[in-house]
C-alpha positions as CSV (number, residue, x, y, z in Angstrom):
1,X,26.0,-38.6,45.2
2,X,29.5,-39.4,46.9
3,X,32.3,-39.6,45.5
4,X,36.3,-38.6,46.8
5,X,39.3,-36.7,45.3
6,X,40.9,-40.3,45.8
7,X,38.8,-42.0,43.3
8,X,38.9,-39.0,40.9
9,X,42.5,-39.6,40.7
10,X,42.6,-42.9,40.4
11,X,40.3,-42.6,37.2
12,X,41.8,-39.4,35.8
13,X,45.4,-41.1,36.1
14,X,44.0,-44.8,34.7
15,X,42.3,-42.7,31.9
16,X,45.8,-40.4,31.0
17,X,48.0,-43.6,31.1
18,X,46.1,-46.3,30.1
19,X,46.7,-49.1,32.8
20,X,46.0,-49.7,36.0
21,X,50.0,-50.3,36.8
22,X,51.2,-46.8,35.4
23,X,48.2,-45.2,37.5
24,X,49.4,-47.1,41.2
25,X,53.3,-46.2,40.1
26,X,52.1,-42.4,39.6
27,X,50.0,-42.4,42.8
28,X,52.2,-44.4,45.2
29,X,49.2,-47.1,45.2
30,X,48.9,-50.9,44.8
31,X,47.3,-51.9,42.0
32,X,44.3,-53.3,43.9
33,X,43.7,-49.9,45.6
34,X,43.5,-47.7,42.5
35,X,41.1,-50.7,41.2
36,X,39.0,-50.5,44.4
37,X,38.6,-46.7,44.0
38,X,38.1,-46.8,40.0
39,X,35.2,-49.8,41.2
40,X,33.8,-47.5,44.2
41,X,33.2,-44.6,41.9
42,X,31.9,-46.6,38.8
43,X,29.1,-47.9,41.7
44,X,28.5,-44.5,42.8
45,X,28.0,-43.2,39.5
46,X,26.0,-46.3,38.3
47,X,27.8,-46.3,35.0
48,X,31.1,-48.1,33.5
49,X,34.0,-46.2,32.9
50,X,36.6,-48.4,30.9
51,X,36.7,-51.4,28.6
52,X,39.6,-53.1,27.9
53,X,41.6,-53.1,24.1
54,X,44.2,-54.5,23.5
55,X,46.3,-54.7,26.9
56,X,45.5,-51.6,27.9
57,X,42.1,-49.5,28.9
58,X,40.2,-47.2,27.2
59,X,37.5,-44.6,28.6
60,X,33.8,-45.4,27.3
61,X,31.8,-43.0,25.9
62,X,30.1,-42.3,29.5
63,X,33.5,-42.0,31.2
64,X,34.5,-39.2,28.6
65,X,32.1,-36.9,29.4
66,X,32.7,-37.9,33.4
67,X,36.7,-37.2,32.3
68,X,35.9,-33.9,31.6
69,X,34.7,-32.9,34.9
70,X,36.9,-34.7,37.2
71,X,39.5,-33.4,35.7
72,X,38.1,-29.5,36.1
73,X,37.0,-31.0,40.2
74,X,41.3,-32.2,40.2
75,X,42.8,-29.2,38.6
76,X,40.8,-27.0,41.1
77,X,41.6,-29.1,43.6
78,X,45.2,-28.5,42.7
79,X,44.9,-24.6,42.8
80,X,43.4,-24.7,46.1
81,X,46.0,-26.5,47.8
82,X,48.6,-23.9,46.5
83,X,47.3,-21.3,47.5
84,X,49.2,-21.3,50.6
85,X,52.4,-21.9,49.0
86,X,52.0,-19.0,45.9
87,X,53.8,-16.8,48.2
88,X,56.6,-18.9,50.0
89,X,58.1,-19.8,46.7
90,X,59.9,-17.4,45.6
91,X,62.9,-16.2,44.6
92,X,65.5,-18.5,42.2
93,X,65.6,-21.7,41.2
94,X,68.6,-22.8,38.6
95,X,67.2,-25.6,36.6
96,X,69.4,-27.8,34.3
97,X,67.7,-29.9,31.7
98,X,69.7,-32.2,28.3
99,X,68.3,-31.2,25.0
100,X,65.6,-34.0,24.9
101,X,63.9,-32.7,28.0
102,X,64.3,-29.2,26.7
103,X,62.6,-29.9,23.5
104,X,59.9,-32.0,24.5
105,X,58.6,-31.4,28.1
106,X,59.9,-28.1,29.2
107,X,58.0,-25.2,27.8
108,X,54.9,-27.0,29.4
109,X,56.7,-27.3,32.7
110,X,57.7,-23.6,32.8
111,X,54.0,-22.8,32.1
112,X,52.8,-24.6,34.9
113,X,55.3,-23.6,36.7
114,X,54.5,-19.7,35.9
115,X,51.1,-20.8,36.3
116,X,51.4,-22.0,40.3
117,X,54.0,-20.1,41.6
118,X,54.4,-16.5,39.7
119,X,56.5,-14.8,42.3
120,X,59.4,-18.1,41.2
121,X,62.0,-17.0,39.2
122,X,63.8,-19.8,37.1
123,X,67.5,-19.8,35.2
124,X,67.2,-22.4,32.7
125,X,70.6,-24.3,31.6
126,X,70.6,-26.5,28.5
127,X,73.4,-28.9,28.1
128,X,74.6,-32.3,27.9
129,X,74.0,-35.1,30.6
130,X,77.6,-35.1,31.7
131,X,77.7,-30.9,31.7
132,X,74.4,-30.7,33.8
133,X,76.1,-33.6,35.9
134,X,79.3,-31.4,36.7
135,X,77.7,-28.2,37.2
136,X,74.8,-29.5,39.8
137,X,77.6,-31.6,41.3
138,X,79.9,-27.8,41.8
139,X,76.7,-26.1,43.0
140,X,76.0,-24.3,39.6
141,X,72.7,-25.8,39.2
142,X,69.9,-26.1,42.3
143,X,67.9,-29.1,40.0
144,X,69.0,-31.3,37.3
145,X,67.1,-33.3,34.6
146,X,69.3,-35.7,33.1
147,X,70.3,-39.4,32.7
148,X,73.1,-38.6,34.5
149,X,73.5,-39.6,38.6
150,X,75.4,-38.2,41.1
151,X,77.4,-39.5,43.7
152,X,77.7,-36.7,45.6
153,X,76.7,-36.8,49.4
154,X,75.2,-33.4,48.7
155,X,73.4,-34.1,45.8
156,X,70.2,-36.4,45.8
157,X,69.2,-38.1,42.2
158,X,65.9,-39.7,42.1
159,X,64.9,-42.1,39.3
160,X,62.3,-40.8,36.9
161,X,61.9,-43.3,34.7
162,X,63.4,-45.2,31.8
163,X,64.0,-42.8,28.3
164,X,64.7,-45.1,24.8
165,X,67.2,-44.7,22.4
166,X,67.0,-45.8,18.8
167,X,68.8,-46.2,15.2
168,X,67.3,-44.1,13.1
169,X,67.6,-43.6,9.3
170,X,66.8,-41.9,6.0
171,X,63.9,-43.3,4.9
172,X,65.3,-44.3,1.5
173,X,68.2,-46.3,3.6
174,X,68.3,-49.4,1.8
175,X,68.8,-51.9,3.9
176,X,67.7,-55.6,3.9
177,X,63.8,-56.2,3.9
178,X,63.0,-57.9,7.6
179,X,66.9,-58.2,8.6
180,X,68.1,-56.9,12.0
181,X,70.1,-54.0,11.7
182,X,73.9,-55.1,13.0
183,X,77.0,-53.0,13.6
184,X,78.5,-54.2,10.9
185,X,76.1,-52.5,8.4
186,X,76.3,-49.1,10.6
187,X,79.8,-48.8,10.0
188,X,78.9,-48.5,6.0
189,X,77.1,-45.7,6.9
190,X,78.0,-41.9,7.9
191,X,76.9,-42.0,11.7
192,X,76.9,-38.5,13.1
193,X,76.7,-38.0,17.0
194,X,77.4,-36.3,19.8
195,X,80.6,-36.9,21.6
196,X,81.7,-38.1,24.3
197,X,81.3,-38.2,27.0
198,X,77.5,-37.7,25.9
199,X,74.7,-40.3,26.7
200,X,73.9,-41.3,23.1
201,X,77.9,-41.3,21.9
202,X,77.8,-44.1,24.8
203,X,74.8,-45.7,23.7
204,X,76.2,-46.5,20.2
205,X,79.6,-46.9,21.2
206,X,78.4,-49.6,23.6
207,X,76.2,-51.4,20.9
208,X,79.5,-51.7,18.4
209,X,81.8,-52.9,21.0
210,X,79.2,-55.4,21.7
211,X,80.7,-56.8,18.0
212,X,84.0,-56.2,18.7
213,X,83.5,-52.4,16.6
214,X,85.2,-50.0,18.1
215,X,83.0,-46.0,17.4
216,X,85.8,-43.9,16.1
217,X,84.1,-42.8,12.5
218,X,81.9,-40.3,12.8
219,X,80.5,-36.9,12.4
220,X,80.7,-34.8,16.4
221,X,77.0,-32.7,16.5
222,X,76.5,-31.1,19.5
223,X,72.9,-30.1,18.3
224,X,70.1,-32.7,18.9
225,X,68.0,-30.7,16.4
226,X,70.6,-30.6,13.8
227,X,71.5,-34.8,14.0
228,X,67.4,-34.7,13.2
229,X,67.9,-32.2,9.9
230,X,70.7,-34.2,9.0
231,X,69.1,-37.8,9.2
232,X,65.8,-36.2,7.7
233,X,68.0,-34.9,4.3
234,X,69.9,-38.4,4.5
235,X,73.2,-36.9,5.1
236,X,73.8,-39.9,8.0
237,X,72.4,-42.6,10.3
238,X,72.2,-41.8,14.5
239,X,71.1,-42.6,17.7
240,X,68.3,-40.2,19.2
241,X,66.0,-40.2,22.1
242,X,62.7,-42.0,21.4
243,X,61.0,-38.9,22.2
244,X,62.8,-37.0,19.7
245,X,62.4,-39.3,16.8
246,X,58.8,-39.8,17.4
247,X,57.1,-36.7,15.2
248,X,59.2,-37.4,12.4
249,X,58.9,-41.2,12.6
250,X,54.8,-40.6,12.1
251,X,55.3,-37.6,9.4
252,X,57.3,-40.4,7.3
253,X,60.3,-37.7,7.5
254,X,62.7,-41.0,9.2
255,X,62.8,-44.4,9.7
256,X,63.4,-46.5,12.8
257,X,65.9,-49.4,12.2
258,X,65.9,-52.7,14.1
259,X,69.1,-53.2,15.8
260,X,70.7,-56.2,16.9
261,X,71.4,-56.3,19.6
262,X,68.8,-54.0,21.2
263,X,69.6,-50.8,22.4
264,X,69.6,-50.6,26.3
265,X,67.1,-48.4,27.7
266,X,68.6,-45.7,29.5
267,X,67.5,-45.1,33.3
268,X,66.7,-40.7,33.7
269,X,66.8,-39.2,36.9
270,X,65.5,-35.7,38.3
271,X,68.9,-34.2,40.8
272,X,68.9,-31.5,43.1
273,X,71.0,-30.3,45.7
274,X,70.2,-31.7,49.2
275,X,70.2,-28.9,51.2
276,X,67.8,-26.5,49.2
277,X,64.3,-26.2,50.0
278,X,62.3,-29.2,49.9
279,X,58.9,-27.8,48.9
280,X,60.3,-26.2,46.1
281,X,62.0,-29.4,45.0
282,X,59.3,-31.7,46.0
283,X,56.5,-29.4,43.4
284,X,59.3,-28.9,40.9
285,X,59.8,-33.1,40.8
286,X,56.0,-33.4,40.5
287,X,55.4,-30.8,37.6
288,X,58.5,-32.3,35.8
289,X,57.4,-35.4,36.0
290,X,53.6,-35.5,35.3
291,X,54.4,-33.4,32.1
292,X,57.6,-35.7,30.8
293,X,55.2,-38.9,31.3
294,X,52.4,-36.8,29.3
295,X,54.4,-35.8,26.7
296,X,55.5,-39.9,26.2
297,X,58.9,-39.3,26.8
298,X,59.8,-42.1,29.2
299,X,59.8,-45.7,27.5
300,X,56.5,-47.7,28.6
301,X,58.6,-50.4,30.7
302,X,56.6,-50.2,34.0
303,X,59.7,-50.0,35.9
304,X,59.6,-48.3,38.9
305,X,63.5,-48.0,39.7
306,X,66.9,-48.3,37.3
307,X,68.2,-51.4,36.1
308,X,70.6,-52.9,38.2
309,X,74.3,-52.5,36.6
C-alpha cells in the first residue's frame, strides 16, 4: 500500500473542516489538488471516505477509523520535523492576544506551544485590540493577535480570518416574534459595552449611526466575561464575539437577536514585528491559527483576505 503525507493532509484537513475549500485555504492548494489527493488515496485504499450532507462533507464510517490513524501518521510526522528546531527556539517571545482569543483559543495554543518547543519562554498580554495595537506598534509586544492592523513599516499584520459579532440578549427579551432587530429598539434597552476605542464599541456604534443613532447611552465594561454574566442575569443587551456567545447560546443561557442591518464581520489579523525571528513567527502563526480555526472562532465566510474598505 502507497499512500503520501500529501494525501493524509488533504483528508485529515477536509475531515476537520468540512469542505474541500476550507481544506485548499489551510494548505495553500487549489481546490482540484486537495480533491485529486483525497481521490488518489480513496483508490489506494479501495474504500470511500466522505459523503456529502448538506453542503458540506462528512467522514463515512470507513474514513473514521482511517481518521484515526492518519492523524497519529500526521501528528508524528509533525514531531519529527521539529526535532531540529526544539533547541533553536528559545528564549522569549511577548505575545499579545484581545480577550476573545484569550478565552477561546489560547490555553490550547500555549499547550502546543509547551508541547513543541519547551526550552520557549512566552509573556502573555491581554488587552484590547487598540492596546495590543499600540504596544506591538512601540516594540512592547514581539506578536499580536488582534483585529487590529498596523501601519507600521516595522510591523507586518497578516490576515487570519474573518471573526463575527452579534446582538445578543436575555433570553426573556421580549421582542417582536420574527421581526428584525433595529436600532431603534436597542436604544430601549440597557446596552453595556466596552469603550472606545474598542472593536465591539465600534461595531455597535457603527450599526446605530447607520439609523442616524448616535451610541452615547450605555454601561463602559472592560470585562468580556462580565458583559456575558450581565446579559445571562438580563441586566442588558450587547455586542460579543461569535465565539464568545456560542456556549451560552446552546446552554439556553442567551439569545441571539437578528439585526437590521447586519453586523459587519470583522477582518482579525496575527502581527509581529518584522525584524524578529522568522521561524519563531512563522510556527507561532501556524499553532495560532490551526487552533483558532478548531476552536470555530473565525466566521465560516471562506474568505481568504479582508474586505476591501
Amino acid at each position: 500500500m502507497r499512500f503520501t503525507l500529501h494525501q493524509l493532509a488533504a483528508f485529515v484537513w477536509t475531515a476537520r473542516l468540512g469542505t474541500v475549500h476550507a481544506a485548499a485555504r489551510h494548505l495553500h492548494l487549489t481546490q482540484p489538488a486537495v480533491s485529486h489527493r483525497i481521490r488518489d488515496l480513496e483508490e489506494e485504499l479501495g474504500i470511500q471516505l466522505f459523503e456529502r450532507q448538506h453542503q458540506r462533507l462528512v467522514v463515512t464510517e470507513l474514513g473514521r477509523n482511517v481518521l484515526v490513524y492518519a492523524e497519529r501518521v500526521m501528528s508524528s510526522a509533525q514531531e519529527m520535523a521539529r526535532l531540529d528546531l526544539r533547541r533553536t527556539i528559545t528564549g522569549l517571545i511577548r505575545i499579545g492576544v484581545d480577550e476573545s482569543c484569550a478565552t477561546v483559543g489560547m490555553p490550547q495554543i500555549l499547550k502546543d506551544l509547551k508541547d513543541c518547543y519547551p526550552a520557549l519562554r512566552v509573556d502573555l498580554t491581554v488587552g484590547g485590540g487598540a492596546q495590543l495595537l499600540e504596544k506591538i506598534n512601540h516594540h512592547e509586544l514581539d506578536v499580536a493577535l488582534h483585529t487590529g492592523q498596523s501601519s507600521q513599516p516595522d510591523v507586518t499584520s497578516q490576515f487570519l480570518g474573518l471573526t463575527e459579532h452579534q446582538w445578543v440578549a436575555p433570553v426573556d427579551l421580549m421582542v417582536p416574534a420574527g421581526d428584525a432587530f433595529l436600532p431603534a429598539h436597542a436604544l430601549s434597552h440597557r446596552i453595556v459595552s466596552n469603550a472606545p476605542p474598542s472593536t465591539l464599541h465600534a461595531s455597535a456604534s457603527r450599526w446605530l449611526a447607520s439609523e442616524g443613532y448616535a451610541f452615547e447611552d450605555y454601561s463602559a465594561c472592560n470585562s468580556l466575561s462580565l458583559m456575558v454574566s450581565l446579559v445571562v442575569s438580563g441586566h442588558a443587551i450587547a455586542v460579543l464575539p461569535a465565539s464568545i456567545a456560542r456556549p451560552y447560546v446552546l446552554a439556553n443561557a442567551v439569545k441571539v437577536l437578528r439585526p437590521k442591518p447586519e453586523l459587519p464581520l470583522v477582518p482579525y489579523y496575527f502581527s509581529y514585528l518584522s525584524h524578529h525571528r522568522s521561524e519563531t513567527t512563522a510556527r507561532i502563526l501556524d499553532i495560532s491559527q490551526r487552533n483558532l480555526q478548531l476552536a470555530g472562532f473565525f466566521h465560516s465566510s471562506g474568505a481568504a483576505s479582508p474586505p476591501a474598505n
